[in-house]
C-alpha positions as CSV (number, residue, x, y, z in Angstrom):
1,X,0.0,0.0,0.0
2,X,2.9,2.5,0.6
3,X,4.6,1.4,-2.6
4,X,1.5,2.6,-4.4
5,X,1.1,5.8,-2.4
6,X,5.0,6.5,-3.3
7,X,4.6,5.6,-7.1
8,X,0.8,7.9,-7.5
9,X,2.6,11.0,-5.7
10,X,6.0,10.6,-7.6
11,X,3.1,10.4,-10.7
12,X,1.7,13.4,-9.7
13,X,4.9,15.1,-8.9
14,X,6.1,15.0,-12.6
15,X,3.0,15.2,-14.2
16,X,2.8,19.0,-12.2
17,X,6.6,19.6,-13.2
18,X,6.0,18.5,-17.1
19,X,2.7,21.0,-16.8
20,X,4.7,23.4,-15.1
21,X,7.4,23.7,-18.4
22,X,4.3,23.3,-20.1
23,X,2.6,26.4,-19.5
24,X,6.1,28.4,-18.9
25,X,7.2,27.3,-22.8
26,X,3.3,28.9,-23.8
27,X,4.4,32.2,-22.5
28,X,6.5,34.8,-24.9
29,X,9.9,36.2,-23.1
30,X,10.5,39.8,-24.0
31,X,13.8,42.2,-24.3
32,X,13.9,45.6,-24.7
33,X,17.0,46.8,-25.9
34,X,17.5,51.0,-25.5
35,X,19.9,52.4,-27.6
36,X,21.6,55.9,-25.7
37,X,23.2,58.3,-28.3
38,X,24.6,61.3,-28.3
39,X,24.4,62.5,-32.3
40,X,23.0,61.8,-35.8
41,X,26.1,60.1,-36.7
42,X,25.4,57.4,-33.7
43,X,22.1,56.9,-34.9
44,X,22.9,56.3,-38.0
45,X,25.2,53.9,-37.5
46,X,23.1,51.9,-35.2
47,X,20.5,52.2,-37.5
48,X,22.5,51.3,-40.6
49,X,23.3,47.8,-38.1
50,X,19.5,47.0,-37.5
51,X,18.6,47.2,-40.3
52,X,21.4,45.7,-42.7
53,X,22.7,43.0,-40.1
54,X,20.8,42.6,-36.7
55,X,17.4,42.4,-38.0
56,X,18.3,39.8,-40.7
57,X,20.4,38.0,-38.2
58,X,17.3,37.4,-36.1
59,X,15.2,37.0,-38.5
60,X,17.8,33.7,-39.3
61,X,17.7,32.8,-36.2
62,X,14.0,32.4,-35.9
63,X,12.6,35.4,-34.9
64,X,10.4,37.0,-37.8
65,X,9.1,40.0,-35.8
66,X,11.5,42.7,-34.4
67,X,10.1,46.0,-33.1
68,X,12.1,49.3,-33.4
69,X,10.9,52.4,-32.5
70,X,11.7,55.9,-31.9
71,X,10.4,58.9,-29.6
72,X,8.1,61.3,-31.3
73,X,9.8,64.4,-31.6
74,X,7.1,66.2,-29.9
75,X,7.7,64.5,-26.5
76,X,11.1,64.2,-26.7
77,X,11.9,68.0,-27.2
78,X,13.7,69.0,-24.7
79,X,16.0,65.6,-24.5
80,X,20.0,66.1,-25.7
81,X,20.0,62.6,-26.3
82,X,18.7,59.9,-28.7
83,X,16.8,57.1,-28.3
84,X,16.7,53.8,-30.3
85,X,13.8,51.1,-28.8
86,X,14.1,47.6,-30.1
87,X,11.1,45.1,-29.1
88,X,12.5,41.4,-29.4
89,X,9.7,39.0,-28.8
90,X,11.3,35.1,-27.7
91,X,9.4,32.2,-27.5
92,X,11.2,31.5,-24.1
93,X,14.3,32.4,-21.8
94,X,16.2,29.9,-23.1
95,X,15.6,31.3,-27.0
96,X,16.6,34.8,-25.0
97,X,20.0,33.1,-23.5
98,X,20.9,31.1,-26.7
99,X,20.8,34.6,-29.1
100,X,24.3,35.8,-28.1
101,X,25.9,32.1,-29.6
102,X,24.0,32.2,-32.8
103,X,25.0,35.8,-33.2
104,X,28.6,35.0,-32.8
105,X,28.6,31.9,-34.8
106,X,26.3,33.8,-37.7
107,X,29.2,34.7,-40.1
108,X,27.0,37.0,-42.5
109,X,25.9,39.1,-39.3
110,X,29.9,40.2,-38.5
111,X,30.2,40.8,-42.5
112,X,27.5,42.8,-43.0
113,X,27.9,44.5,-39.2
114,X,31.3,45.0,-39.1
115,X,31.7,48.6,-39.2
116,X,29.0,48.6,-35.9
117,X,30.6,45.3,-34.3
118,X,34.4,46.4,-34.7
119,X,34.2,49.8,-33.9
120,X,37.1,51.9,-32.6
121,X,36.8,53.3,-29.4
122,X,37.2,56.7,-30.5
123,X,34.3,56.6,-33.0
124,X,31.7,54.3,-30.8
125,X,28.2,54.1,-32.3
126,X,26.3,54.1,-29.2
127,X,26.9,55.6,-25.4
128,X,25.6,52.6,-23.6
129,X,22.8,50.1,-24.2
130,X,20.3,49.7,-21.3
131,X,18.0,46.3,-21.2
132,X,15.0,45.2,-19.7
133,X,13.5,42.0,-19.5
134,X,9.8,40.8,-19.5
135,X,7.8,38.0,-18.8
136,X,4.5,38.0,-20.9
137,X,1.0,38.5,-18.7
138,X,-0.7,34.9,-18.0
139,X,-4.1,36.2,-20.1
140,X,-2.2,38.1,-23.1
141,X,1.1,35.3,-23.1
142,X,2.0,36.0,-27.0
143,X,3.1,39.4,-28.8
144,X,0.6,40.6,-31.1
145,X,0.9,42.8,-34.7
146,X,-1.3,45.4,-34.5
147,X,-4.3,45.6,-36.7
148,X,-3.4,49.7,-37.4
149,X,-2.9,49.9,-41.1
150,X,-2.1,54.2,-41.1
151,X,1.4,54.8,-42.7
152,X,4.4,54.2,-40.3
153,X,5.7,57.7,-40.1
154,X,1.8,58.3,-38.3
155,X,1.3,55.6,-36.1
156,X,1.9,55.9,-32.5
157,X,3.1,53.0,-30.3
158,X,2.7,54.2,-26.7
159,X,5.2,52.2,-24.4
160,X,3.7,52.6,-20.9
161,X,5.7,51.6,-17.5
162,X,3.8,51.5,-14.6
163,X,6.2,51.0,-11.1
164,X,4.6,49.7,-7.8
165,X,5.0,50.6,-4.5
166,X,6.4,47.1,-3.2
167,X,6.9,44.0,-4.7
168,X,3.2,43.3,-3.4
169,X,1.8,45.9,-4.8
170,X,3.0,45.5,-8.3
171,X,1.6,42.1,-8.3
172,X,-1.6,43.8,-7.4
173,X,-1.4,45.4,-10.3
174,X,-0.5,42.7,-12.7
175,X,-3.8,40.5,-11.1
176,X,-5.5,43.9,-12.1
177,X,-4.8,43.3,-16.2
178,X,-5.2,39.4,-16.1
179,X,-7.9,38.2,-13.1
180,X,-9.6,41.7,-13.3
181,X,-9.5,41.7,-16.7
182,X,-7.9,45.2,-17.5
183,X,-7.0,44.0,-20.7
184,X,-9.9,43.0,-21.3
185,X,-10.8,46.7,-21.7
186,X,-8.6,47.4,-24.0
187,X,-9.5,44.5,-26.3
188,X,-12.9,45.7,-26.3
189,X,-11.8,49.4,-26.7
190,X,-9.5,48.1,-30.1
191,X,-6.1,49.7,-28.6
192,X,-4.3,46.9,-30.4
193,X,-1.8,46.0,-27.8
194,X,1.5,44.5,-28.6
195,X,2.9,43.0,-25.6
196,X,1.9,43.1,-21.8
197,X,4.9,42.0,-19.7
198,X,6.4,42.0,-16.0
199,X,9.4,43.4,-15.9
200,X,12.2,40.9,-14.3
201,X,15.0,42.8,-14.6
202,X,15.9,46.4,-15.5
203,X,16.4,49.7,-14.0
204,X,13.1,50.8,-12.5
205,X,11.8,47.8,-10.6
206,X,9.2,46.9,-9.5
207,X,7.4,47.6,-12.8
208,X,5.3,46.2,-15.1
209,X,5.0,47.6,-19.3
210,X,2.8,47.4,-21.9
211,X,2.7,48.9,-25.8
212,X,-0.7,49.8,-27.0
213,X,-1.0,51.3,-31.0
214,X,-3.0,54.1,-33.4
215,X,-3.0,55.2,-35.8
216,X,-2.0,58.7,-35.5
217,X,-2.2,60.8,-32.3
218,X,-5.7,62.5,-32.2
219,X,-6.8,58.2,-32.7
220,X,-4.2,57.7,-29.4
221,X,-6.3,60.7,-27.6
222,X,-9.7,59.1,-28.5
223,X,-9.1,55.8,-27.4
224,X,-7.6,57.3,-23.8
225,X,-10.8,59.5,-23.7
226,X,-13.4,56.4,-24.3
227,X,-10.7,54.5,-22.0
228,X,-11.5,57.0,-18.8
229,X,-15.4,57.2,-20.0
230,X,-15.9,53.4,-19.8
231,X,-18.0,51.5,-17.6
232,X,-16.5,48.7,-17.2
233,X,-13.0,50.6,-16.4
234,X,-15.0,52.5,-13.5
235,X,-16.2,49.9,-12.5
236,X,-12.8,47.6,-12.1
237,X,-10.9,51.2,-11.1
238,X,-13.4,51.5,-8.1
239,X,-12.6,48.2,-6.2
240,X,-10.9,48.8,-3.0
241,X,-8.3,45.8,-3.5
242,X,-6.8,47.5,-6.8
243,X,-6.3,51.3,-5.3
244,X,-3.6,52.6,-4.8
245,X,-1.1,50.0,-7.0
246,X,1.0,52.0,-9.0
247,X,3.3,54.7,-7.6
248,X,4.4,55.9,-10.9
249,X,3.4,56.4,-14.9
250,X,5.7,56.6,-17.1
251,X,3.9,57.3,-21.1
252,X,6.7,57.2,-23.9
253,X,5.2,57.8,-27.4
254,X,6.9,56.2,-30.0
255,X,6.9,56.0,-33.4
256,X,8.5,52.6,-36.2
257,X,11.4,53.0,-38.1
258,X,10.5,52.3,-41.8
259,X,12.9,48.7,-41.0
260,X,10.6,47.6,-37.7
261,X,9.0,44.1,-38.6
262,X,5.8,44.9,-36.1
């Protein structure tokens, strides 16, 4: 009798570990790479290496869809620096870990990036690179394209970053989008969302991001306005376990390169 009690929890056991992997494998991984330059001729050059080396290199590897965006000029006025926002969608962490090898071992990415990968150190293309990590919400797990069909140089992709008090909190947050169905708003409401992730690792933590789309900004104003007027928003926005669960917005609107995949 104790053999079989041993051999139905060691059953159990790997049948919650194999559903485990399961589920983890079903959810999308995401990086965010942030490009920090100082002039034109930086941004070129990185640009020049997206979109004649890394790009393709990914694309090789697997990954069809890259993001890359940049700031609308508008909000970014008063910044001395430039900003290049790349959106790299991974099927898991392990894709995310194994990228680095297959770059190195990809001999048509260091041909056609050379002039970016062997720079001098008196003519560097970039200040620094800064990188966040995300994993995708349970109830929105995979990247989506949006539906927005407005020419590129009008569409705004607004990346937003919401930090939480605590740990807690942020978590409170996150259960906000998937059990109480925040995103489910924005479905409804057509905001054609990219990506919802938790962020795992970055500079402003604990935090969560998300990247909604329009096609131009008066659409990205509308969409915010029916957001607030919504009833199901006030209704979700007035329960006393979700106050209070994000200490700080942060909006960035972005716009794609005329190389960005999504």
């Amino acid at each position: 009798m104790q053999m079989k009690k041993l051999l139905a929890l060691l059953l159990m056991l790997s049948f919650t570990a194999v559903t485990a992997r399961t589920f983890a494998a079903s959810r999308d991984f995401y990086q965010i790479k942030i490009y920090h330059l100082k002039n034109a001729e930086q941004e070129q050059m990185v640009d020049d290496y997206l979109k004649n080396a890394y790009l393709p290199a990914l694309h090789r590897a697997g990954i069809s869809k890259v993001g890359v965006f940049k700031p609308v000029k508008a909000t970014n006025a008063q910044a001395t620096e430039r900003l290049i926002y790349v959106f790299i969608p991974f099927k898991s962490m392990a894709d995310f870990q194994k990228l680095p090898q297959k770059l190195e071992k990809d001999k048509l990415h260091q041909s056609d990036g050379a002039t970016y990968l062997n720079a001098l150190y008196t003519a560097v293309p970039y200040e620094r690179i800064e990188t966040i990590l995300l994993n995708a919400f349970e109830d929105s797990p995979k990247f989506n394209l949006s539906n927005v069909t407005s020419p590129k140089s009008e569409r705004i992709y607004e990346l937003r970053s919401y930090e939480g008090h605590t740990e807690a909190i942020s978590k409170n947050k996150i259960e906000m989008f998937n059990k109480g169905d925040e995103i489910g708003i924005f479905r409804k409401l057509n905001f054609n969302a990219v990506f919802y992730g938790e962020v795992i690792a970055g500079s402003r933590m604990p935090n969560l991001m998300y990247m909604t789309t329009f096609a131009n900004k008066a659409d990205r104003d509308q969409h915010w306005d029916a957001f607030g007027k919504d009833a199901d928003w006030k209704v979700l926005s007035a329960k006393p376990e979700y106050k209070n669960n994000v200490s700080k917005n942060v909006s960035l609107l972005l716009y794609p390169t005329d190389y960005s995949d999504i």
